[in-house]
DSSP file (Angstrom, degrees, kcal/mol; ACC not computed):
  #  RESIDUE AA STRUCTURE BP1 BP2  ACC     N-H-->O    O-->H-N    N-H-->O    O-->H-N    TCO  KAPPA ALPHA  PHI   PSI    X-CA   Y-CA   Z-CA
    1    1 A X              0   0    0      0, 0.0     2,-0.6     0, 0.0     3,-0.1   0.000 360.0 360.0 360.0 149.4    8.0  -23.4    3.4
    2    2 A X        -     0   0    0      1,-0.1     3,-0.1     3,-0.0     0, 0.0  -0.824 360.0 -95.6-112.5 120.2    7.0  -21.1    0.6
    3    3 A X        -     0   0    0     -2,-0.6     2,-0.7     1,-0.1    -1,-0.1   0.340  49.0-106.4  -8.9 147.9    8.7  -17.7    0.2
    4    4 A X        -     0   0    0     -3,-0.1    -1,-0.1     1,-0.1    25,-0.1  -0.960  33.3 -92.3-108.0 136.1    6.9  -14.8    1.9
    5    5 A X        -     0   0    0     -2,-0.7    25,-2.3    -3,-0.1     2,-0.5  -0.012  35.7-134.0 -23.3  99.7    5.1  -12.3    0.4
    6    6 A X  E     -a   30   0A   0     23,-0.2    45,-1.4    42,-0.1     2,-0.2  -0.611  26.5-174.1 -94.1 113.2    7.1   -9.1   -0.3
    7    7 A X  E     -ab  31  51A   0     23,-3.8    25,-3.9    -2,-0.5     2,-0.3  -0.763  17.1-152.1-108.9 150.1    5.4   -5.5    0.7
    8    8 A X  E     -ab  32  52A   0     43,-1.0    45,-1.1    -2,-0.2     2,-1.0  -0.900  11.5-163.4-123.8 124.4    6.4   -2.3    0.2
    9    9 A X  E     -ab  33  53A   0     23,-1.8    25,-2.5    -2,-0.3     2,-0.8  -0.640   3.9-168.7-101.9  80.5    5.2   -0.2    2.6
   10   10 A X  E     +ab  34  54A   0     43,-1.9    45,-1.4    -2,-1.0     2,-0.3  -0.777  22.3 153.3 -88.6 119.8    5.3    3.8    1.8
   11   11 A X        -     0   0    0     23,-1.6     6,-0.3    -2,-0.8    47,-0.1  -0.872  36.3-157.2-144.2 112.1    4.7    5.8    4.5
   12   12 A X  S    S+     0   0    0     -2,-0.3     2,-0.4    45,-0.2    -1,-0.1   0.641  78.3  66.3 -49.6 -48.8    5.5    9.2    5.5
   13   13 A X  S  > S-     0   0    0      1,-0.1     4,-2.4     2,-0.0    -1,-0.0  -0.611  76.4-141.3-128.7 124.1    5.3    9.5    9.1
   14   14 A X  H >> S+     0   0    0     -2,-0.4     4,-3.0     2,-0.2     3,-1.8   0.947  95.7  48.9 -58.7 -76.9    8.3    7.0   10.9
   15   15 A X  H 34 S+     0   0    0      1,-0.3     4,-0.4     2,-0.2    -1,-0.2   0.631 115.1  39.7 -25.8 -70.4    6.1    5.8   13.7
   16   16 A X  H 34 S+     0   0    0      1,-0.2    -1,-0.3     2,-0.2     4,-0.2   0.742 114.9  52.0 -43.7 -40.8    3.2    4.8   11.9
   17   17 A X  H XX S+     0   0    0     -4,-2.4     4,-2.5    -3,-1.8     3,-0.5   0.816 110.7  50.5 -87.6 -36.6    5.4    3.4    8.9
   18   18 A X  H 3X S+     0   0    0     -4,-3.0     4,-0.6     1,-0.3    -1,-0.2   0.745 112.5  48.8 -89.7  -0.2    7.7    0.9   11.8
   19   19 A X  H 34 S+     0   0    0     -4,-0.4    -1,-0.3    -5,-0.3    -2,-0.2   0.592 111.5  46.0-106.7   8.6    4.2   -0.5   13.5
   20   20 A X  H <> S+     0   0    0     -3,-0.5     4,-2.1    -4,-0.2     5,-0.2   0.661 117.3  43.8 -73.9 -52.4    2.6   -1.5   10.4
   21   21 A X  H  X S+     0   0    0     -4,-2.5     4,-5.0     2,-0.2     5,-0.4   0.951 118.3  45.2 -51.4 -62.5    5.8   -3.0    9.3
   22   22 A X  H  X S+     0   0    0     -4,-0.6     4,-1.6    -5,-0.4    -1,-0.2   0.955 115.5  51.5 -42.7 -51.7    6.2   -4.6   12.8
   23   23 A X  H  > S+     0   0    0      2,-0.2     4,-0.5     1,-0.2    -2,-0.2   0.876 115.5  35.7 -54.8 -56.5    2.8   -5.5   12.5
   24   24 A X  H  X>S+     0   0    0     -4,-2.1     5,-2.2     2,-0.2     4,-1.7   0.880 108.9  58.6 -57.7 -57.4    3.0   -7.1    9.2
   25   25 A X  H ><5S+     0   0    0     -4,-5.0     3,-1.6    -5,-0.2    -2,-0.2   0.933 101.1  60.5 -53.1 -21.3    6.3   -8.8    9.4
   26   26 A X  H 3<5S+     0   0    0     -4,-1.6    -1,-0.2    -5,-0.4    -2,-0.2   0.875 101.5  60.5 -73.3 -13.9    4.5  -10.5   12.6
   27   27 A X  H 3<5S-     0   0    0     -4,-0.5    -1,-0.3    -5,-0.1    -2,-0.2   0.759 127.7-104.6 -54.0 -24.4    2.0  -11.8    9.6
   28   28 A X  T <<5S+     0   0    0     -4,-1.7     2,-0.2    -3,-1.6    -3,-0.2   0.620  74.9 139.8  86.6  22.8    4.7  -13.4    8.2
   29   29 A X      < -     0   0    0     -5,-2.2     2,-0.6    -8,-0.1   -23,-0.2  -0.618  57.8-119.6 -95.9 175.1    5.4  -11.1    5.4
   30   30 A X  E     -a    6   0A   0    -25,-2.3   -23,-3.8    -2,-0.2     2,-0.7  -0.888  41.0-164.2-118.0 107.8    8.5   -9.8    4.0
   31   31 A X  E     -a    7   0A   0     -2,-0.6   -23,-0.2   -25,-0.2     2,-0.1  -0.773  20.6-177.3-132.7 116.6    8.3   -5.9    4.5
   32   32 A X  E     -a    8   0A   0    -25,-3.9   -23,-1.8    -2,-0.7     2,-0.5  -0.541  16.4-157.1 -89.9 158.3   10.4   -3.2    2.9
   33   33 A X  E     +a    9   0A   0    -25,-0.2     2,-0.4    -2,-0.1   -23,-0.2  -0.903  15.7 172.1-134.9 140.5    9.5    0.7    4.2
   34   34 A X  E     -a   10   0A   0    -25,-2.5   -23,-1.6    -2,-0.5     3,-0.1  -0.997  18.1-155.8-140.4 161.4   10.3    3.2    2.3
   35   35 A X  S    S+     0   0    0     -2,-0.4     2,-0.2     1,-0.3    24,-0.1  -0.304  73.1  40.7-144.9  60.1    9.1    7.1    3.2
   36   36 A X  S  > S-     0   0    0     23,-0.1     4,-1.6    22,-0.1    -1,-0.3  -0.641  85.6-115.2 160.1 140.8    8.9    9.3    0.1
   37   37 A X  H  > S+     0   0    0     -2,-0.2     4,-2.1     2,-0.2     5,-0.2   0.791 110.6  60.3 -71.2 -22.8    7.4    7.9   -3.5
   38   38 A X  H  > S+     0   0    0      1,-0.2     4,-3.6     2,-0.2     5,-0.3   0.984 109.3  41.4 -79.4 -39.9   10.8    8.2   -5.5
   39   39 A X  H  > S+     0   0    0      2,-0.2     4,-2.9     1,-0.2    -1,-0.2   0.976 117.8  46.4 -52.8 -41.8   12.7    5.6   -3.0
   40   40 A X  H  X S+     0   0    0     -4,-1.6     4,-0.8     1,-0.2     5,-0.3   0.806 110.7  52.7 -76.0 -22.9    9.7    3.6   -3.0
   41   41 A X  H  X S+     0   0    0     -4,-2.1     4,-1.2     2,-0.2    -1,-0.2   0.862 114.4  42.0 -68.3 -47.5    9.7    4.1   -7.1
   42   42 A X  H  X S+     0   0    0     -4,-3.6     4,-2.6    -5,-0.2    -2,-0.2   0.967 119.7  51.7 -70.9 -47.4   13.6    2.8   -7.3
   43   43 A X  H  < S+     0   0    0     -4,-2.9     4,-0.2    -5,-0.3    -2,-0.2   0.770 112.4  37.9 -44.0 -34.4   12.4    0.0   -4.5
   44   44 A X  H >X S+     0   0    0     -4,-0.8     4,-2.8     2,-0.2     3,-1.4   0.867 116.3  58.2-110.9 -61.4    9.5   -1.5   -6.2
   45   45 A X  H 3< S+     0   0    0     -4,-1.2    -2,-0.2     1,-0.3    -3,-0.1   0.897 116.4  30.1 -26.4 -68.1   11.5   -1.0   -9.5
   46   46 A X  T 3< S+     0   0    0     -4,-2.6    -1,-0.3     1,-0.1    -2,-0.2   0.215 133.8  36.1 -89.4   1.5   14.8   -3.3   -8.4
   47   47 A X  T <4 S-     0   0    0     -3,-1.4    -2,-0.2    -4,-0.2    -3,-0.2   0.455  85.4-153.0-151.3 -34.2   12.4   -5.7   -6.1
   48   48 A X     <  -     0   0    0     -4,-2.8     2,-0.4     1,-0.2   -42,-0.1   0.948  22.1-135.2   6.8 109.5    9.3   -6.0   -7.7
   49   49 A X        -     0   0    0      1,-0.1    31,-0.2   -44,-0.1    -1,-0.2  -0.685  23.1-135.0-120.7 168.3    6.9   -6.5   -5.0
   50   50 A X  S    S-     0   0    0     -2,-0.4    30,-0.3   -43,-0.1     2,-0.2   0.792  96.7  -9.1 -44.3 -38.4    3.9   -8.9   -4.2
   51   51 A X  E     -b    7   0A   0    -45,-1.4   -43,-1.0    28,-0.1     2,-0.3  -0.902  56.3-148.8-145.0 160.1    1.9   -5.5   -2.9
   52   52 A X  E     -bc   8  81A   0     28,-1.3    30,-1.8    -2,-0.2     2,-0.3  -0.938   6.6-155.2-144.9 156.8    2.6   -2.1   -2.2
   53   53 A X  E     -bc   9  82A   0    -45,-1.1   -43,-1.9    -2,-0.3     2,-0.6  -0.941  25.9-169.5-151.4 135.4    0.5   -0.3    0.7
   54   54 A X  E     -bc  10  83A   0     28,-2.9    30,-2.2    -2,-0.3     2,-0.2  -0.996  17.2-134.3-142.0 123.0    0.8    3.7   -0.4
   55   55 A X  E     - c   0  84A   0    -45,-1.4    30,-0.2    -2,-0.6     3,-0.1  -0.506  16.4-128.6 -59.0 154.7   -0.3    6.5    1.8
   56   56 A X  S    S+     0   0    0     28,-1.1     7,-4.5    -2,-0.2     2,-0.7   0.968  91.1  52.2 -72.8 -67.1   -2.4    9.1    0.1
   57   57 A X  B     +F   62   0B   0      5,-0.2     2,-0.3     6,-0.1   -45,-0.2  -0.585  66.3 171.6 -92.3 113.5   -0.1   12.1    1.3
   58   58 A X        -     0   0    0      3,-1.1   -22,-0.1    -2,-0.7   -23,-0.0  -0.832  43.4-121.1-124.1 156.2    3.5   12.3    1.0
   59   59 A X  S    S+     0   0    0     -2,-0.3    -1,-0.1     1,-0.2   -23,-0.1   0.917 113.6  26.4 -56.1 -56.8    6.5   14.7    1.5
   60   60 A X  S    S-     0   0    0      1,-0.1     2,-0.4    -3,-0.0    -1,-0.2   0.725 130.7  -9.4 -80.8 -22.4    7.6   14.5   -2.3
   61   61 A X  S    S-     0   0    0      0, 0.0    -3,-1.1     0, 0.0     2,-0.3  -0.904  75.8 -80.8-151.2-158.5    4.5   13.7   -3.9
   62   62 A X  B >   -F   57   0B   0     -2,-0.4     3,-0.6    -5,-0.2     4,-0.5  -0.755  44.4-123.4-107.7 141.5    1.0   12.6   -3.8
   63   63 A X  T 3> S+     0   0    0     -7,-4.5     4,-2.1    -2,-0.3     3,-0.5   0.835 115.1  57.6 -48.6 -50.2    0.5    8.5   -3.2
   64   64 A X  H 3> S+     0   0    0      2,-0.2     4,-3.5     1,-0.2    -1,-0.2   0.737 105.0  64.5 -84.7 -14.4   -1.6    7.9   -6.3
   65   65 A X  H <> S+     0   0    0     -3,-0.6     4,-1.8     2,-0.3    -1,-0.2   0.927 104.8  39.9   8.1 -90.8    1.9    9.6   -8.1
   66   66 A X  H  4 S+     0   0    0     -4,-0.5     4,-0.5    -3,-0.5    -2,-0.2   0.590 111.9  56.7 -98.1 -32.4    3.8    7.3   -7.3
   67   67 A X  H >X S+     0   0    0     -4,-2.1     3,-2.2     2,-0.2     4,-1.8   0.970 111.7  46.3 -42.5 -85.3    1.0    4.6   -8.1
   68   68 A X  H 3< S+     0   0    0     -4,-3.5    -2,-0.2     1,-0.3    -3,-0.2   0.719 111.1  52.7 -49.6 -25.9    0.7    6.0  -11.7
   69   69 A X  T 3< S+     0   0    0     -4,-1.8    -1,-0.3     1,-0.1     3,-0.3   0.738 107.8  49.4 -75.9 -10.1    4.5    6.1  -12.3
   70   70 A X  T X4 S+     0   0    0     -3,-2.2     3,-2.3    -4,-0.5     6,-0.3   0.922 112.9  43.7-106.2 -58.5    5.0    2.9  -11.5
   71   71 A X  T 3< S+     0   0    0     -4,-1.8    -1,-0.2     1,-0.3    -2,-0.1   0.375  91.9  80.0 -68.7   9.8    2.1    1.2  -13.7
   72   72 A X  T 3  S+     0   0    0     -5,-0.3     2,-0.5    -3,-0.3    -1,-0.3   0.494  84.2  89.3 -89.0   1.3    2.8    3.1  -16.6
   73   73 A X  S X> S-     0   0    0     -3,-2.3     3,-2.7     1,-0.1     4,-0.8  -0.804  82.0-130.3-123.4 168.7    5.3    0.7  -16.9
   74   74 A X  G >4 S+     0   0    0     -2,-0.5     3,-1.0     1,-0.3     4,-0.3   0.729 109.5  40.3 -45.9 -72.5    5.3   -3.1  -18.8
   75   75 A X  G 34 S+     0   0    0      1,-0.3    -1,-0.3     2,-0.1    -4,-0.1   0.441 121.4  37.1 -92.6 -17.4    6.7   -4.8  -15.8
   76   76 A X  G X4 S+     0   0    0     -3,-2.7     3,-3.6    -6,-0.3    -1,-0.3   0.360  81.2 114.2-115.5   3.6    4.8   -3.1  -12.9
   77   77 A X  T << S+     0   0    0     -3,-1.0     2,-0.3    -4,-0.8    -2,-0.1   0.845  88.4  40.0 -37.7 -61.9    0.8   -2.6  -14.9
   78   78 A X  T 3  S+     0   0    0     -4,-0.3    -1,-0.2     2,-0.1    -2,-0.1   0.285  76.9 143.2 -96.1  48.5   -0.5   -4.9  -12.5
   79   79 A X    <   -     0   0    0     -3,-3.6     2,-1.0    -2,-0.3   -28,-0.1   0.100  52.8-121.0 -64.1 133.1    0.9   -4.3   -9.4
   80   80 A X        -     0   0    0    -30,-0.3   -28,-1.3   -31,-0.2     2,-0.4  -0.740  36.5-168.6 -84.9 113.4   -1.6   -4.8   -6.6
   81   81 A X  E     -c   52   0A   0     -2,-1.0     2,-0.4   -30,-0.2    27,-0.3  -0.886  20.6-172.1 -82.1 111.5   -2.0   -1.7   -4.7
   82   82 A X  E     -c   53   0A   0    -30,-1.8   -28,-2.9    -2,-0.4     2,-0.2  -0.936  16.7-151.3-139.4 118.0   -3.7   -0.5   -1.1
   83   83 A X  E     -cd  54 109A   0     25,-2.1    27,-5.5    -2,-0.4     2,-0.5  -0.433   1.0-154.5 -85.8 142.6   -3.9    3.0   -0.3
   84   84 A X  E     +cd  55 110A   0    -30,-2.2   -28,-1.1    -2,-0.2     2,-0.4  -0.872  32.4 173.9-126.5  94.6   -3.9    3.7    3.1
   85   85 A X  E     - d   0 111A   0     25,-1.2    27,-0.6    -2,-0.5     3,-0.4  -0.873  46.8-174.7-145.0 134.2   -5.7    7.3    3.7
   86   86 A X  S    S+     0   0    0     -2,-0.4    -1,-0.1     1,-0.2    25,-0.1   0.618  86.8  76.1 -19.9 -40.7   -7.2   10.2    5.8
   87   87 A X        +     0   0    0      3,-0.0    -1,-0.2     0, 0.0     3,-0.1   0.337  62.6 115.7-105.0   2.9   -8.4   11.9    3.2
   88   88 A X  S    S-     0   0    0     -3,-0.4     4,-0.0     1,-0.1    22,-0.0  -0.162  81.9 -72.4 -59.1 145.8  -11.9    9.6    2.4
   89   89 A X    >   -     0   0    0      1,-0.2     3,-1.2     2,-0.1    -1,-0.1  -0.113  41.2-114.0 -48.5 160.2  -15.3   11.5    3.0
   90   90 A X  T 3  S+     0   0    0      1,-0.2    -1,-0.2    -3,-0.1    -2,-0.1   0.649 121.6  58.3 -82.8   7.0  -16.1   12.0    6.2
   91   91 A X  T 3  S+     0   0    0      2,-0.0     2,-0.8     1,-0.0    -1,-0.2   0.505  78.1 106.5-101.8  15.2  -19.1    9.8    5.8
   92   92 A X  S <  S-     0   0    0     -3,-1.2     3,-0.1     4,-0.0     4,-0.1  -0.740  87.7-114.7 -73.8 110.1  -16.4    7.0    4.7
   93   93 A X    >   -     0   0    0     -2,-0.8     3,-0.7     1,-0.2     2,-0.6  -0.152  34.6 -98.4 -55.5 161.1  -16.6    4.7    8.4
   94   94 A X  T 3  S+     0   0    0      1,-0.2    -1,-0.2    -4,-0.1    19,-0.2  -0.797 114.2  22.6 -75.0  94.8  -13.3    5.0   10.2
   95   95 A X  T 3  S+     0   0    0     16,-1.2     2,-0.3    -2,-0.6    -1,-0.2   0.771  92.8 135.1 111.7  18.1  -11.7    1.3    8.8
   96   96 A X    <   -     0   0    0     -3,-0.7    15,-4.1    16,-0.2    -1,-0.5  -0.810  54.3-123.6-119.4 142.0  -13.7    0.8    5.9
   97   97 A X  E     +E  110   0A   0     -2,-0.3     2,-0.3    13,-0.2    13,-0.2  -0.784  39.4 153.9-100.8 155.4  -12.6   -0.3    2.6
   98   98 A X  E     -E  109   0A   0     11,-2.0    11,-0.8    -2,-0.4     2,-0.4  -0.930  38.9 -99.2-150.4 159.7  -13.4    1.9   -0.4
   99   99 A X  E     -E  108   0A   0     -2,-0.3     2,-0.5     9,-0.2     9,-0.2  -0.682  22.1-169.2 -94.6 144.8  -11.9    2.4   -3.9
  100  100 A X  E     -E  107   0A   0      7,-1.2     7,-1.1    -2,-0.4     2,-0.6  -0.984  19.9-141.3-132.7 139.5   -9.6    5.1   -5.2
  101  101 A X  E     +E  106   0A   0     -2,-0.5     2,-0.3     5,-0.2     5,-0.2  -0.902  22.7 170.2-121.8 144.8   -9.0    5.4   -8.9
  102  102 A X  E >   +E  105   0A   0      3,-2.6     3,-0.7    -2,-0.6     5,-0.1  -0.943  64.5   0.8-120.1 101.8   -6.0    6.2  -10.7
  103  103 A X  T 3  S-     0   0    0     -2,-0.3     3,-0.1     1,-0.2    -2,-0.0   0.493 134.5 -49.5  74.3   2.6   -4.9    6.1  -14.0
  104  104 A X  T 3  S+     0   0    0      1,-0.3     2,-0.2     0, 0.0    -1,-0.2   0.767 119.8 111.6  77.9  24.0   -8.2    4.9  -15.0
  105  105 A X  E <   - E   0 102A   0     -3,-0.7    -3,-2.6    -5,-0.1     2,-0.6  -0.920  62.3-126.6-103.5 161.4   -8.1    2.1  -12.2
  106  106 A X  E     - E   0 101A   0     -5,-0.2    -5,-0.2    -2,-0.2     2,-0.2  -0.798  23.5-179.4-106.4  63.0   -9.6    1.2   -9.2
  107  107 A X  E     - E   0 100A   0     -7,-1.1    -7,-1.2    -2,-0.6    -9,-0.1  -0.345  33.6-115.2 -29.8 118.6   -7.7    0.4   -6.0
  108  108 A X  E     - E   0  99A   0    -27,-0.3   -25,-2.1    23,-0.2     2,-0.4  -0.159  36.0-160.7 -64.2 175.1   -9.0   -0.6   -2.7
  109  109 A X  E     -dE  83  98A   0    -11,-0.8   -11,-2.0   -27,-0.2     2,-1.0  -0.928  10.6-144.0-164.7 102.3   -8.3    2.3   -0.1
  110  110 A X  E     -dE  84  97A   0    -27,-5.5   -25,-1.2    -2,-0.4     2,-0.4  -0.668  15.1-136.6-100.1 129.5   -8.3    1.8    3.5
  111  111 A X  E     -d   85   0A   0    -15,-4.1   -16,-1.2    -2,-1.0   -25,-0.2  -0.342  38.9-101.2 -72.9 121.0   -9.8    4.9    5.6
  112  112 A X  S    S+     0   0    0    -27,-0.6   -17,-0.3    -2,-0.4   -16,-0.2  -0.122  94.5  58.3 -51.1 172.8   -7.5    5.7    8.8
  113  113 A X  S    S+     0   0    0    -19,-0.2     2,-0.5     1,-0.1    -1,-0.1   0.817  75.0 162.3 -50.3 145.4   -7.9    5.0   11.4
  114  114 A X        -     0   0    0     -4,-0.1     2,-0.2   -19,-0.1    -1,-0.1  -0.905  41.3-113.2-149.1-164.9   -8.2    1.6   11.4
  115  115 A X    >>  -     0   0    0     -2,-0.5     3,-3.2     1,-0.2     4,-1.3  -0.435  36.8-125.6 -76.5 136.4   -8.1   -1.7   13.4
  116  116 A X  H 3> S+     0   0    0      1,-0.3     4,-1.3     2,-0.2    -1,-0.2   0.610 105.8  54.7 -71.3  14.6   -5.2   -3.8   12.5
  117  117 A X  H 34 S+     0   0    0      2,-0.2    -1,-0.3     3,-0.1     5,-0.1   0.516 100.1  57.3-101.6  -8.3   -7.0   -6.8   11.8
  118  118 A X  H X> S+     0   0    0     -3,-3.2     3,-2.6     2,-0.1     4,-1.3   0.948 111.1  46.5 -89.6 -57.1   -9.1   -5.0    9.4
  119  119 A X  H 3X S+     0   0    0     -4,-1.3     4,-1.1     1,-0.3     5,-0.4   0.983 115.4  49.2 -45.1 -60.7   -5.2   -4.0    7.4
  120  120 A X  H 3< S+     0   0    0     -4,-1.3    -1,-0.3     2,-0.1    -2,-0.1   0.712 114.8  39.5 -67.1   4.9   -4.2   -7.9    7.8
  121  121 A X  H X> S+     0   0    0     -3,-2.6     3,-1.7     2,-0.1     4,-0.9   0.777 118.2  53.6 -93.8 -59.8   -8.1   -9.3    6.1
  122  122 A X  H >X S+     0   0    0     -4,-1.3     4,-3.3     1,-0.3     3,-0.7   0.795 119.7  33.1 -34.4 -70.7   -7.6   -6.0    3.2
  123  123 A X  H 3< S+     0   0    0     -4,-1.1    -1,-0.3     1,-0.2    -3,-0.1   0.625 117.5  54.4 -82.9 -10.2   -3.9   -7.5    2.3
  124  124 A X  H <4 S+     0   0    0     -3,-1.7    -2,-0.2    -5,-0.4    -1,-0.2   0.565 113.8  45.6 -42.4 -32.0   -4.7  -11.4    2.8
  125  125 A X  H << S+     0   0    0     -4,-0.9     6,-0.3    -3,-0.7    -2,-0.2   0.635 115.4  39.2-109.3 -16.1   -7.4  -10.9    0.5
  126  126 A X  S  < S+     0   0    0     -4,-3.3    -1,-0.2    -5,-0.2    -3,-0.2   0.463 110.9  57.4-112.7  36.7   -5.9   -9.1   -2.1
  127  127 A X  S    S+     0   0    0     -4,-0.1    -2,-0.1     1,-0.1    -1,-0.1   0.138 107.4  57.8-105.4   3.9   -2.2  -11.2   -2.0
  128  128 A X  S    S-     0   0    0     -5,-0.0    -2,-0.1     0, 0.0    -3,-0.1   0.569 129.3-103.0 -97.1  -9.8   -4.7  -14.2   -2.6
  129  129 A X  S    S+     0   0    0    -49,-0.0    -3,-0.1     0, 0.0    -4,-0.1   0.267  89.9 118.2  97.9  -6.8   -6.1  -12.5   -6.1
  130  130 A X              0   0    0      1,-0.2    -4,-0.2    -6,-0.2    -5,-0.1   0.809 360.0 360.0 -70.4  -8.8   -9.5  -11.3   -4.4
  131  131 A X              0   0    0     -6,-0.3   -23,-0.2    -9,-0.1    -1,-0.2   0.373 360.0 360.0-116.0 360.0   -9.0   -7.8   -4.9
């Protein structure tokens, strides 16, 4: 059986963070939670993992932050990234994917709410190389 997929999940708000995790692990993925970008920075660092799933808004910094420190460096440039956010126009559909750029890349960016089977296509498709 082939290893499972290793997330790190940052997310501020506890609740949210342990039914997305719940949610995931039931995918079969291997899912670490972290809730503030500098743990998730030492995590991702010591772990290196398949994906990382980044809220926009965080206690110590801002998502795309903690995104930029983490791909400025050799070992993490092409870390596959999905922002998980509020903060999309309001004419962004509730559950829709969209891009957020960072660093002078593009990340897909899913607008809250949404259904979890739209979060389980979003990270299927890019822990296969489609996004």
């Amino acid at each position: 059986m082939p290893e499972a997929k290793r997330i790190i999940l940052l997310e501020d708000d506890k609740a949210s963070s342990r039914l997305l995790s719940t949610f995931l692990e039931s995918k079969g993925y291997d899912v670490q939670e972290s809730h503030e970008g500098r743990f998730a920075i030492e995590m991702a660092l010591r772990d290196t993992p398949d994906l990382m799933i980044v809220d926009v808004l965080l206690p110590d910094m801002h998502g795309s932050e903690a995104v930029k420190k983490l791909t400025a460096t050799e070992r993490m440039h092409d870390l596959k990234v999905l922002f998980l956010t509020s903060l999309l126009s309001k004419s962004t559909e509730a559950g829709k994917v969209t891009r957020l750029k960072v660093a002078g890349k593009e990340y897909p960016a899913l607008a809250k709410p949404f259904k979890p089977a739209s979060l389980e296509a979003v990270v299927a498709d890019m822990l296969a190389g489609e996004n």
